[in-house]
MINURO-435898 format. One record per residue (C-alpha): x, y, z; residue in one letter. Coordinates in steps of 0.2 Angstrom, whole numbers, padded with zeros to 4 digits, always signed. Example, Ala and Ser with C-alpha at 12.3 -4.5 7.8 and 13.67 -1.06 7.14 Angstrom:
BEGIN
+0062-0022+0039a +0068-0005+0036s 
END
This chain:
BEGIN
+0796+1712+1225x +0795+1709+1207x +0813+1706+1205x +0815+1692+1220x +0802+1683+1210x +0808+1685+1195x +0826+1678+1206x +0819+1663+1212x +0810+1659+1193x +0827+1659+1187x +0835+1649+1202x +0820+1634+1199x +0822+1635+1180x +0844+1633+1185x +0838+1620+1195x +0827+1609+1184x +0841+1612+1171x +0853+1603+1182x +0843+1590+1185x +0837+1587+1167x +0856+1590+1165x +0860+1576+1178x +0848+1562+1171x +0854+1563+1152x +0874+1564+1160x +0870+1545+1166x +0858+1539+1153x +0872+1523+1151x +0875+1522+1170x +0870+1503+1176x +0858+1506+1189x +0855+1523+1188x +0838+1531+1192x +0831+1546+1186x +0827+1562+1196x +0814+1575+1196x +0814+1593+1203x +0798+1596+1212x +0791+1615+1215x +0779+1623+1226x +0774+1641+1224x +0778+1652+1240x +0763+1664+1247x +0765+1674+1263x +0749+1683+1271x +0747+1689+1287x +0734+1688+1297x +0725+1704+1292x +0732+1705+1274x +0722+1707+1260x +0720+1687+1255x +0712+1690+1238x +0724+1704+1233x +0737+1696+1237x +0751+1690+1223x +0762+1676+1226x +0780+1679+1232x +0788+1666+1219x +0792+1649+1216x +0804+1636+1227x +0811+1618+1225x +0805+1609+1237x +0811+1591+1231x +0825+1583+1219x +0814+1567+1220x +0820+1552+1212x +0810+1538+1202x +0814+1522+1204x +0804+1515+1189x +0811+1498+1185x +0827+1500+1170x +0828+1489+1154x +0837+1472+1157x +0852+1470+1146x +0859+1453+1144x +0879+1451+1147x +0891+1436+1145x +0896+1437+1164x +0887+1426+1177x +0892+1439+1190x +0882+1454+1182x +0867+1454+1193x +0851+1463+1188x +0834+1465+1199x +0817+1463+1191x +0804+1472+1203x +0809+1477+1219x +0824+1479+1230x +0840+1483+1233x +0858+1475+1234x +0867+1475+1250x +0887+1479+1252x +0898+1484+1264x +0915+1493+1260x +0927+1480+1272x +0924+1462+1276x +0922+1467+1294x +0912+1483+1292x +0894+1487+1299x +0892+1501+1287x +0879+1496+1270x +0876+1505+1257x +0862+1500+1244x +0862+1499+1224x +0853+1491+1208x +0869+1492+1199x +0876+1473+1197x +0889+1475+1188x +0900+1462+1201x +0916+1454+1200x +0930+1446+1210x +0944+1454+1222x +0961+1445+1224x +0954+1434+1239x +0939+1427+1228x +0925+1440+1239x +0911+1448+1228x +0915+1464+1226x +0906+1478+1211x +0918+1492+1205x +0917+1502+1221x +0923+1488+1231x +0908+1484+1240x +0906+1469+1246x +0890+1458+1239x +0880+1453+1257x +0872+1435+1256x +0862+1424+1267x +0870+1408+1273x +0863+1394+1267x +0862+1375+1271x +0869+1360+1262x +0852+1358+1251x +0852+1375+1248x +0838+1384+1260x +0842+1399+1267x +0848+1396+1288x +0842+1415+1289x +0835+1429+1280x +0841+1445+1293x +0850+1456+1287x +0860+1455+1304x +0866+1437+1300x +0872+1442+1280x +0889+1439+1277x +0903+1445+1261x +0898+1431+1248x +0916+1423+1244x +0919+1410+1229x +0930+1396+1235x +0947+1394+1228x +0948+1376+1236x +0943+1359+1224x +0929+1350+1226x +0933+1335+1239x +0935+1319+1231x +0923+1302+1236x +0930+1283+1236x +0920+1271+1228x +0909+1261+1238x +0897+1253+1224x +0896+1249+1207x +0878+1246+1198x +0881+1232+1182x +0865+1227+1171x +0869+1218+1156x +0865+1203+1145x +0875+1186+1144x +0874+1177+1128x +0864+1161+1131x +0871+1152+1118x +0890+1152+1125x +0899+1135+1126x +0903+1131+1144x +0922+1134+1148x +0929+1119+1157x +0928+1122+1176x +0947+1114+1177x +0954+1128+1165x +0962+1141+1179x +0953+1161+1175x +0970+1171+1170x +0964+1186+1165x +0979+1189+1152x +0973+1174+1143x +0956+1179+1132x +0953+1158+1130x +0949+1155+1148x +0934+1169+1150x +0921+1173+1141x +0917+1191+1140x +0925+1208+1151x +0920+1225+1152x +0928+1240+1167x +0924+1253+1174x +0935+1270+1184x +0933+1269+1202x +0941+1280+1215x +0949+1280+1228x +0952+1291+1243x +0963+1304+1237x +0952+1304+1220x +0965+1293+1211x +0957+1283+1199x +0957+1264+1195x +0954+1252+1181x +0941+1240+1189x +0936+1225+1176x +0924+1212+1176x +0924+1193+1169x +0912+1182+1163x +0915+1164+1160x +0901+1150+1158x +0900+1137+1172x +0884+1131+1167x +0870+1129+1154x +0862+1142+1167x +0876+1151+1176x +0890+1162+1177x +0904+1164+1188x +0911+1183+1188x +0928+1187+1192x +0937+1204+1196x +0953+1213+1194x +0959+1230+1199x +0972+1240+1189x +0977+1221+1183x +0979+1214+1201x +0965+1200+1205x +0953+1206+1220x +0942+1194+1228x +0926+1197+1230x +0917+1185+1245x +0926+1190+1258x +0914+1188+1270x +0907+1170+1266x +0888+1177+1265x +0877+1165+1260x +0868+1167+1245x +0852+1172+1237x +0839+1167+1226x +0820+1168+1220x +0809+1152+1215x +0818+1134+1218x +0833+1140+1213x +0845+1134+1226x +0862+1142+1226x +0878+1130+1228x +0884+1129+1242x +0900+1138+1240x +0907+1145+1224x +0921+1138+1216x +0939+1141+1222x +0950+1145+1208x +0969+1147+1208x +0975+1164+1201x +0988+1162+1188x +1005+1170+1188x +1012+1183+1189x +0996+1189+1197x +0995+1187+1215x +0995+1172+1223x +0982+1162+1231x +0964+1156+1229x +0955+1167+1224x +0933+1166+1224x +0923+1168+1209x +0905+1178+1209x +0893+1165+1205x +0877+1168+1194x +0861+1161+1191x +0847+1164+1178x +0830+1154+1173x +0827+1144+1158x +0819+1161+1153x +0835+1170+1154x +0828+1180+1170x +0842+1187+1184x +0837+1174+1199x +0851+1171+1212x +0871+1175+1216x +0881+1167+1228x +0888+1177+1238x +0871+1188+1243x +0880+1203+1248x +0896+1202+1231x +0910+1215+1242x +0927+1216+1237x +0939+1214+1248x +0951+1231+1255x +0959+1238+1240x +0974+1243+1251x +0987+1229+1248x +0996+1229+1230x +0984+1239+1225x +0982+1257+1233x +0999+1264+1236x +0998+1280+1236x +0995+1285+1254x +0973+1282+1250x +0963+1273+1261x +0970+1255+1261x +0951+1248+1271x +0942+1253+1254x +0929+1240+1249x +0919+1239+1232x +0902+1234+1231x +0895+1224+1217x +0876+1227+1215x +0868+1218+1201x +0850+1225+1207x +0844+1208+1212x +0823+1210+1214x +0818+1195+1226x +0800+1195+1221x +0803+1192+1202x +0812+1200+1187x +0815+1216+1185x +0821+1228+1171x +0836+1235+1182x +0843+1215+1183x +0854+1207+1170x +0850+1194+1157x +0854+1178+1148x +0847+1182+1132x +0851+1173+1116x +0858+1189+1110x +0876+1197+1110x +0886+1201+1126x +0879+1219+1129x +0881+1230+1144x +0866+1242+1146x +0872+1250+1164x +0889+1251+1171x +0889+1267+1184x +0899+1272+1201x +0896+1282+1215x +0915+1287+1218x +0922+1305+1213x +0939+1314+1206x +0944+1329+1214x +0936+1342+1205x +0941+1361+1201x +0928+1376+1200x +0922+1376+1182x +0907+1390+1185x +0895+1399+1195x +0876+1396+1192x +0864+1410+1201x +0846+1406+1201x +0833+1419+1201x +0831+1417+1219x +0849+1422+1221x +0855+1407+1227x +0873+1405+1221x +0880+1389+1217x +0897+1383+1212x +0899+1369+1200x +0914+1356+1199x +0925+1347+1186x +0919+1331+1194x +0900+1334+1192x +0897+1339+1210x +0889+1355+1214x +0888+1365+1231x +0878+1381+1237x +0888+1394+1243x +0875+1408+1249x +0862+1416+1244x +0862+1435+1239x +0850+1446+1250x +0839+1459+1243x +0833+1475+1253x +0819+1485+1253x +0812+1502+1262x +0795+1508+1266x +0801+1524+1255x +0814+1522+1242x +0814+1540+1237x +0817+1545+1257x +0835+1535+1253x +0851+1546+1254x +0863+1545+1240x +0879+1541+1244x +0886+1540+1221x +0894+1527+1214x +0876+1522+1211x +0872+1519+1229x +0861+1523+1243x +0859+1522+1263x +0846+1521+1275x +0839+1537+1281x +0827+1543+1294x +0814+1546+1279x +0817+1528+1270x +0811+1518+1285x +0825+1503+1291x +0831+1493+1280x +0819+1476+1277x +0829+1460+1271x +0822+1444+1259x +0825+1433+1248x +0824+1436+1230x +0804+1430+1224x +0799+1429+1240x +0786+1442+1246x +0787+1460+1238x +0806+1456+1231x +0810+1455+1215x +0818+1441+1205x +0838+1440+1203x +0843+1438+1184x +0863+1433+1182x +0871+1438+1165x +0860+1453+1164x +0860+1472+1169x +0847+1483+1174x +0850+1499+1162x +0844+1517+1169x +0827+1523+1168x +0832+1538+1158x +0819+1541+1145x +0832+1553+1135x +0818+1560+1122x +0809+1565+1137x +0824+1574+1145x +0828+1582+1130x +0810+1589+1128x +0811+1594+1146x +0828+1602+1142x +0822+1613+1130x +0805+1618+1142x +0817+1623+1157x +0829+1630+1146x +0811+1642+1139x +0809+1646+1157x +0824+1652+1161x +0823+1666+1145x +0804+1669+1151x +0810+1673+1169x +0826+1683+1163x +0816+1693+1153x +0802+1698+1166x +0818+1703+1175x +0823+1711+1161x +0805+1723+1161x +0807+1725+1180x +0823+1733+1175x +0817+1743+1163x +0802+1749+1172x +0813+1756+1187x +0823+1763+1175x +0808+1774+1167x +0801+1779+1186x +0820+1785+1191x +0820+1795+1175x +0803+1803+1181x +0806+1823+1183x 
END
């Protein structure tokens, strides 16, 4: 009897070497949780049996159970190295169409050749799909899909509206109404400024504005588009105005000068008080007319219209109007609404997981949002290596969220979750395993040595 327990001392000591053995291996590994071998003594009795003379029939393992204490966070350069504070588990699947997950804290994700999500095992990073303003459409695990970066650009936008505040010197001379507006000719305008705008097919445009005095109190405006004149009153609205301010009846019809194109072409009119306040324009609604002839001739949308808007406020001034100050010509806002085609310039991953992919051209778009998973019993998990687990009977199923939310941890990009490994600890742990193995081979030993003396008895 004395030698089986002396067997299974030294088969718990092997075991708690391996284990300690185990952790110190992966103190480096991303992800990695420590392990712990659990034993339980073993006592047989039968029913009549002596109870208190009884001994003890040695020692078992009854569990290699693991800890999953939350790792250090190291901080990386890669947007893609994902790390979880608190609770919860990525979800991957080996093959874009596979039903099979497997579970892991390590982050360390990158790209396949088709742009999917993948870590070095080649799992596939799960993520719920979300909706243009980025909410999540649905937090079940059922409904996660492979999270895949986009190779295409982002889609370009045609101009539809420019936004011009700015100040017109008061004390200009009036230009002579007979003088024809060629903008190749500095003497018969006051003052320009221009502005990209874009069309269809993100192709952009020179779009410049002239000023010329009409009046002690107003301005006519004039446009031109990559040097081509553009009317802008098309639509003969009427105009508009605050106070008693009565704009004329039509603004004036000037001839464009050659070689520009031919016509008459409409000036903007507009008016300001005695006090250098924004208070009328003829027309009311200042729309360019199509773009298309001359113009756009590269296959982009020839109906395109620009809209001036020069923020006129009906109910008095305003700070987002423009002046006629007696101070230089100064233009304090001059913005667009149109976009270029734009290429994929990053990733940004909020700590709620949302991923989203940001554009050359300013735009921004939300692409997914990565699911966490947690179990009733993280130690009842299986491992499966490569730093991952599955579902098991013992774990409970499998329970999907969103990062912050509930019981779930926060996402952190450009950061790795370390192992828990405490490696003094393992080594003093080393060293107490290691003592118990010598203790336990020499009680064999004395068994030994015991049998040997009563064999020799005569």
């Amino acid at each position: 009897m004395s030698f089986n327990i002396s067997l299974s001392g030294l088969n718990a000591a092997q075991k708690d070497l391996d284990v300690t053995s185990n952790n110190i291996a992966n103190v480096n590994t991303t992800g990695f949780k420590e392990s712990r071998a659990e034993f339980v003594d073993v006592y047989a009795a039968s029913l009549l049996a002596g109870g208190k003379t009884k001994v003890g029939d040695g020692v078992l393992t009854a569990d290699v159970a693991q800890q999953f204490a939350q790792g250090s966070i190291k901080f990386t350069n890669n947007a893609l190295d994902l790390a979880i504070t608190g609770n919860g588990f990525f979800a991957t699947i080996p093959e874009i169409d596979s039903l099979e997950k497997s579970y892991t804290r390590a982050g360390e994700f990158k790209l396949n050749a088709d742009n999917f999500v993948v870590n070095s095992n080649g799992g596939h990073l799960l993520g719920f799909p979300v909706n243009p303003d980025g909410s999540s459409s649905s937090v079940a695990l059922s409904t996660a899909i492979p999270i895949r970066i986009p190779t295409a650009s982002g889609a370009p936008q045609q101009t539809a509206e420019v936004d011009i505040r700015m100040n017109l010197p008061a004390g200009n001379p009036i230009i002579d109404p007979l003088t024809p507006f060629d903008p190749t000719d500095p003497l018969t305008f006051d003052h320009s400024t221009s502005v990209t705008v874009f069309d269809s097919l993100g192709d952009s445009h020179i779009m410049t504005y002239y000023f010329r005095k009409a009046a002690a109190n107003e301005w006519d405006m004039y446009t031109a588009v990559d040097g081509n004149r553009v009317d802008l009153q098309p639509t003969g609205t009427a105009g508009v105005g605050i106070g008693s301010y009565a704009p004329p009846a039509a603004a004036p019809a000037l001839p464009s000068a050659p070689p520009l194109a031919a016509g008459n072409l409409s000036a903007v009119r507009l008016a300001f008080s005695s006090g250098g306040d924004f208070v009328g324009q003829y027309p009311g609604t200042i729309e360019s007319v199509a773009l298309g002839a001359g113009i756009l001739t590269n296959g982009a949308d020839p109906a395109q219209t620009v809209t001036v808007d020069f923020n006129l406020d009906t109910l008095g001034p305003n700070p987002n109007e423009p002046t006629q100050f007696a101070s230089g010509f100064e233009v304090t806002a001059l913005e667009q609404d149109g976009l270029a085609v734009g290429r994929l310039t990053g990733l940004d991953i909020d700590a709620d997981g949302l991923v989203r992919a940001t554009y050359s051209n300013g735009t921004s778009e939300p692409l997914s949002r990565i699911a966490l998973v947690n179990f009733a019993n993280n130690q009842g998990l299986t491992q499966v290596g490569g730093t991952s687990w599955k579902e098991s009977l013992v774990s409970g199923e499998a329970l999907a969220g969103e990062a912050g939310s509930g019981t779930f941890g926060t996402i952190n990009s450009s950061a790795l979750e370390q192992s828990n490994v405490n490696l003094t600890s393992e080594l003093i742990d080393l060293i107490s395993a290691q003592r118990n193995f010598q203790a336990n081979s020499r009680s064999l030993e004395v068994d030994n040595q015991l049998n040997q003396t009563i064999l020799q008895i005569r």
